[in-house]
C-alpha positions as CSV (number, residue, x, y, z in Angstrom):
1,X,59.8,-24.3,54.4
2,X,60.7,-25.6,51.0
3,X,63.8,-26.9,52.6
4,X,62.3,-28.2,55.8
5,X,62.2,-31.8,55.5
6,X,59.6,-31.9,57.4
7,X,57.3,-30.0,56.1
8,X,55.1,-31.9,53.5
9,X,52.7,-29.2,52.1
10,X,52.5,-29.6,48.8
11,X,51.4,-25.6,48.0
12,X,55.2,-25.1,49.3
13,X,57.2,-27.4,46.5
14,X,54.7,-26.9,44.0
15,X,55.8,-22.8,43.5
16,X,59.1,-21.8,41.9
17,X,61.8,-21.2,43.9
18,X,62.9,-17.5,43.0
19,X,61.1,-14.9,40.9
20,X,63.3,-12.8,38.2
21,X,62.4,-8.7,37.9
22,X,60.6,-9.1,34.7
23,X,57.7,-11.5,37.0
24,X,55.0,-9.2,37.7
25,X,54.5,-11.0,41.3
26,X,58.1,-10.2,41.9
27,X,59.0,-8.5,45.1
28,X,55.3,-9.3,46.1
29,X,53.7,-11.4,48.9
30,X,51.5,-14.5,47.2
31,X,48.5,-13.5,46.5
32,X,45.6,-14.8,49.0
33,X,48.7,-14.7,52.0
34,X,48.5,-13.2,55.4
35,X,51.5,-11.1,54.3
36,X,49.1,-9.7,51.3
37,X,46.8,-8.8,53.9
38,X,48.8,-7.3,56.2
39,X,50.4,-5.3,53.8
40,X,46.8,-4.5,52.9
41,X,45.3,-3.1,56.4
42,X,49.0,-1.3,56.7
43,X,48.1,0.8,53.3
44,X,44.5,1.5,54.8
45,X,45.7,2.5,58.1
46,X,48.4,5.1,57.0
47,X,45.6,6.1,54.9
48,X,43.6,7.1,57.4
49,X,46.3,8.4,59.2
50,X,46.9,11.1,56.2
51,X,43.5,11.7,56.0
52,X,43.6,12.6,60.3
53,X,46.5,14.9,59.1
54,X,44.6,17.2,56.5
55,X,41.6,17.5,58.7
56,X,44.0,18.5,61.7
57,X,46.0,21.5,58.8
58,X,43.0,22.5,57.9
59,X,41.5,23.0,61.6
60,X,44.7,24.5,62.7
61,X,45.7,25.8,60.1
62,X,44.7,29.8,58.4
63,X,43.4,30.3,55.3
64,X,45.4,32.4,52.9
65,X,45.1,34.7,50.1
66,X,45.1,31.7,47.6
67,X,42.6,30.2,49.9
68,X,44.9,27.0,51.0
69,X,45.1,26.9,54.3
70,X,48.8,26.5,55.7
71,X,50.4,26.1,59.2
72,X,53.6,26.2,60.7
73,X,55.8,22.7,60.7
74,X,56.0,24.0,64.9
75,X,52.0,23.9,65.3
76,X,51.1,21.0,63.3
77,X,53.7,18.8,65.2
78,X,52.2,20.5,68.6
79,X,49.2,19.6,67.8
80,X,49.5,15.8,65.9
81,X,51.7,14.8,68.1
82,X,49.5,14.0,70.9
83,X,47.7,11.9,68.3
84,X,50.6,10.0,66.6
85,X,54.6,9.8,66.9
86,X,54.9,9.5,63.1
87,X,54.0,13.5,62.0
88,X,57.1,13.8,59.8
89,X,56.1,10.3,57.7
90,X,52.8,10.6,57.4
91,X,53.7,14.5,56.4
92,X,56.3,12.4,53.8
93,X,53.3,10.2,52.6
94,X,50.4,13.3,52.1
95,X,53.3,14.9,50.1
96,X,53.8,12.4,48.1
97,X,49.8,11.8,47.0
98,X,50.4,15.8,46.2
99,X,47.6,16.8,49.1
100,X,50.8,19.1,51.0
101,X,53.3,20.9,50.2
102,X,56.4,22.2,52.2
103,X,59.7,23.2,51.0
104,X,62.9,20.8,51.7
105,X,63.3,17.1,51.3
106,X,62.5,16.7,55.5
107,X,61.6,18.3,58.4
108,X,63.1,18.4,61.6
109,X,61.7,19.7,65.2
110,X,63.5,22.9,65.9
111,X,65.8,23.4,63.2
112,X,62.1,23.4,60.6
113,X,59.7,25.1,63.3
114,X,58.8,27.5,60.6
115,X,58.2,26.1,57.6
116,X,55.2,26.7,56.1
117,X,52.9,23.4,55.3
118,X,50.1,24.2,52.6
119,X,47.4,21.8,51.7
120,X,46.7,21.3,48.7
């Protein structure tokens, strides 16, 4: 739009045209924008979506000596999904906040049917 001649907003021209890696908004929707937000309900959903996942482990899942409760990759992605296509990302994510664990760097129907998932 800065380059649209004929566009005449003056928020547009008024903002630099490129941010360097030392800007702390750099890389980062403006602040206020419908991107922001977006980005926003995207971070709350997939939130909720990990949260759907650790109820569903620990439903499915048996309780061990250690008292976590694990499941097979094969049962978990039987049972998620009929809720959501995205088991192995959301899987990804809940690793990631520490609140599974599972051995390897992904997981793959068939080939990592029995890999144990643990929640943490």
């Amino acid at each position: 739009q800065r380059k649209n001649p004929f566009s005449n907003e003056e928020r547009l021209a008024s903002k630099p045209v490129h941010t360097h890696r030392g800007d702390p908004t750099y890389g980062r929707p403006p602040e206020g924008s419908k991107t922001e937000q977006r980005g926003k309900d995207a971070h709350s959903h997939v939130g909720k979506e990990v949260e759907e996942l650790c109820l569903i482990i620990r439903s499915t899942g048996e309780r061990g000596e250690d008292g976590h409760v694990s499941v097979t990759f094969r049962q978990l992605f039987e049972t998620y999904v009929t809720i959501s296509n995205k088991v192995v990302g959301i899987l990804l994510r809940a690793r990631k906040h520490g609140l599974v664990h599972f051995e390897g760097e992904m997981l793959w129907q068939g080939k990592d049917d029995d890999v144990i998932i643990t929640l943490l």
